[in-house]
N, C-alpha and C positions, 0 to 999 in steps of 0.2 A: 596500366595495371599498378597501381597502389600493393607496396610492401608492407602495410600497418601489421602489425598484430593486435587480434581483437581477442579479447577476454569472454569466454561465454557460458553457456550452461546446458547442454542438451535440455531433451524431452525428462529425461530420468533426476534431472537437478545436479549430474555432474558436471564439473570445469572443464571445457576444452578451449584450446587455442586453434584460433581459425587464421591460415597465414596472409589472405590477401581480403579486400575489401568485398571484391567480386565473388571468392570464394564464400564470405559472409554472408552476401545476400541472395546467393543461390542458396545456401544452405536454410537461410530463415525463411525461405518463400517455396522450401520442398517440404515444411514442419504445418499438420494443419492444431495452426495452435493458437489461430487467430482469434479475437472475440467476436470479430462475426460469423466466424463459419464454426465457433463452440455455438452461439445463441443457434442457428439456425441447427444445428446436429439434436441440441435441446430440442427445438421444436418438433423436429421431424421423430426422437424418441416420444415427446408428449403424447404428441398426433397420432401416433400409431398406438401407444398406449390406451390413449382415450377411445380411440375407434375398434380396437379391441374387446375393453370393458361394455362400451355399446353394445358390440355383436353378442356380447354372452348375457348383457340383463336384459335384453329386448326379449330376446324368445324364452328367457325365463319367466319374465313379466305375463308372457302372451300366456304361457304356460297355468301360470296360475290365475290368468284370469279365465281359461277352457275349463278348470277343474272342477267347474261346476258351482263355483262361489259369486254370486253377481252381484254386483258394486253397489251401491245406493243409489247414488250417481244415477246408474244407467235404468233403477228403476222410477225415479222420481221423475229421469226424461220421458221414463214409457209410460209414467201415470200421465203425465201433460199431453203426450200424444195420444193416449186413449180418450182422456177430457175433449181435446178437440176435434180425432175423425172420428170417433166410434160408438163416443155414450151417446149420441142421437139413437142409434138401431141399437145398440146392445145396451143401453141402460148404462148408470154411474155406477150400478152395483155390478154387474157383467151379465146381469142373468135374463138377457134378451129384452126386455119390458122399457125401452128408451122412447122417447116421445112420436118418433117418425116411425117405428117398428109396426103401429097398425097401418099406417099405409103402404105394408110391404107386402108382395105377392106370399112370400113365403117369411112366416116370423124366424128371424135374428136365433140364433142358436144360445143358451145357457153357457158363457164362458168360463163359468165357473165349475163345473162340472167338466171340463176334458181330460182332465188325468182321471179321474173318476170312469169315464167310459171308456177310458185305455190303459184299465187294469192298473190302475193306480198311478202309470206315469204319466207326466206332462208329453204330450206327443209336439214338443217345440219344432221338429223340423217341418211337420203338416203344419202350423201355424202358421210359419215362416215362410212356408212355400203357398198358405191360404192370403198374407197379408201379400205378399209378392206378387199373386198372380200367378205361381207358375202352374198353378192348378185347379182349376174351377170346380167348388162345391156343388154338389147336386141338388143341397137344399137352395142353394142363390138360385137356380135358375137359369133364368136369362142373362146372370150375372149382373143382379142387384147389389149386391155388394161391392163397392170402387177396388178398383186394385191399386194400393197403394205402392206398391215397388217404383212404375213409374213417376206417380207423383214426388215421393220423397229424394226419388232421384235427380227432377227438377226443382224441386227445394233444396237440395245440398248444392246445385249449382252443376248439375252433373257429375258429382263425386260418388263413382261407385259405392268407397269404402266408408262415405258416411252417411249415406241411403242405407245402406245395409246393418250398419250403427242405430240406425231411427228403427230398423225393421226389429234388429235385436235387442234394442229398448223393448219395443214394444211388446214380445215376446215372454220380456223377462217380467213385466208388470204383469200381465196377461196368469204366467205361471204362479205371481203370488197370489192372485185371489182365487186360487181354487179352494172349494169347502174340504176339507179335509174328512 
């Protein structure tokens, strides 16, 4: 055991005297005041910071995109998606008149007029559940109309939540060309 005295400084920036060597370096190795376990203290305040900030803009974000305001974005994707499954039978304008529409048992319904026949609202959740599939039209038929739930299902690769992205695209384009 080493007699030294060593000259020091606490945590608080005071002078102490430490009587032995041993005693020194129990005492600097019970102090966490090292600069890697400050960098790592840093990081783990960061990280819980940031994952915090996350948790409260995500379902903010979601929030305001529910409130009824829809993006550009997702209508410009649902004008593309109407372009390619839909203006065949419902025409470019929506109003049933598409190229394939006369060889259909039953003609394509006017997309343009659904809030119009449901008292002025867009009835999006019947669309939604018309493009999906989850409920078959009586004017389809035999169900001439594809269901695309499936299909875009298998286009996203099987990702529920961007099938259902394409379906709400398409929804949302759907809702802008009603005649007012």
């Amino acid at each position: 055991m080493t007699h030294a005295w060593i000259d020091t400084k606490d945590m608080a920036g005071r002078r102490q005297k430490v009587g032995t060597l041993d005693r020194f370096e129990t005492w600097v190795h019970s102090r966490p005041h090292f600069p890697a376990e400050e960098v790592l203290m840093r990081f783990r305040f960061t990280t819980g910071f940031c994952l915090l900030v996350v948790g409260i803009a995500v379902p903010v974000a979601l929030a305001q995109t529910d409130s009824g305001k829809t993006s550009d974005a997702s209508v410009a994707s649902g004008r593309d998606l109407y372009v390619a499954y839909c203006a065949s039978c419902h025409g470019k304008d929506g109003k049933g008149k598409g190229p394939a529409a006369a060889s259909l048992k039953t003609p394509p319904p006017d997309l343009t007029t659904l809030a119009q026949r449901n008292d002025g609202k867009f009835p999006k959740a019947r669309v939604l559940e018309t493009i999906s599939g989850e409920t078959a039209m009586s004017a389809h038929g035999s169900r001439q109309m594809p269901v695309w739930g499936p299909f875009f299902l298998a286009l996203s690769g099987m990702k529920e939540k961007a099938a259902k992205s394409r379906m709400e695209d398409l929804a949302n384009y759907i809702e802008t060309i009603q005649s007012k």
